[in-house]
N, C-alpha and C positions, 0 to 999 in steps of 0.2 A: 348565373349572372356574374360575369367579373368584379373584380373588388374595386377598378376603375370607375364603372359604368356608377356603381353604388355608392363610390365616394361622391360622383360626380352628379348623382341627384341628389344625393342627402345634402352639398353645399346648395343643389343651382336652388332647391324648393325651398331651403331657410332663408337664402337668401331676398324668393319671392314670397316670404310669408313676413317677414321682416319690414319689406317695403311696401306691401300691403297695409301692416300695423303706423307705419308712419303715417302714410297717406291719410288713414282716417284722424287718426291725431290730431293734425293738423288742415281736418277738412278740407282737401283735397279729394277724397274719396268718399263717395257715400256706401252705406252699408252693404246695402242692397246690391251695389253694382262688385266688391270684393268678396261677397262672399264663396263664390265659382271659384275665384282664385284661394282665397283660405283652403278652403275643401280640396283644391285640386294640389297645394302643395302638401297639404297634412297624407292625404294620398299615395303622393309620389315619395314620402319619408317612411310611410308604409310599407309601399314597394321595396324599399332598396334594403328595408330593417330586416323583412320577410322574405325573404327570395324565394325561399324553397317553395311558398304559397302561391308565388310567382311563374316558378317553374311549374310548378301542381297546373293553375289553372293555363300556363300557355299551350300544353301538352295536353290538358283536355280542350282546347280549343281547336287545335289542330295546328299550332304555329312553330316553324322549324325550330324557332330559338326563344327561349324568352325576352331576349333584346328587339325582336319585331314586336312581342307582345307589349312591352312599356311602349315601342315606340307607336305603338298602334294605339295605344289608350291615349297618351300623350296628343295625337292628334284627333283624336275622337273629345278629348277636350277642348282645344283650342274650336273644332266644330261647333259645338254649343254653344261654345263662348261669341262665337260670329253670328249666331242665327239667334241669341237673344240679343246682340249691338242690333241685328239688325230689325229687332221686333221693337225696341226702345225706341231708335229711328223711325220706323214706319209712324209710328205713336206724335210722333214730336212734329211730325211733315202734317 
């Protein structure tokens, strides 16, 4: 993994774990609904700290590069993240 890619998740996920923290703060945010996000930026600082475990499982995965593989968890995240909006929704309707 490049040292771009690594700087560039270790800023974007502090930055989303940062505004997570505010958000509940100031009750904006309920617990329940940031915690997918907590988890998912502690994660991604995981990721970019660990690369080599990175490369390890991309390569037992079968992925050309390990920049598909974040990119592929990355949206295998934001999945989740849409199909409990969209289970919250159903509930509310």
């Amino acid at each position: 993994m490049s040292i771009t890619l690594r700087i560039l998740l270790i800023v974007c996920s502090i930055i989303a774990f940062i505004l997570c923290v505010k958000k509940i703060k100031k009750s904006e945010l309920k617990i329940e609904n940031s915690v997918i996000w907590l988890l998912g930026s502690i994660l991604l600082i995981l990721m970019s700290i660990f690369s080599d475990a990175v490369t390890w499982v991309s390569k037992l995965l079968g992925f050309e590069a390990p920049v598909n593989f974040v990119w592929m968890a990355a949206i295998g995240f934001l999945l989740i993240e849409i199909f409990l909006d969209n289970i919250r929704i159903s509930n509310l309707n």
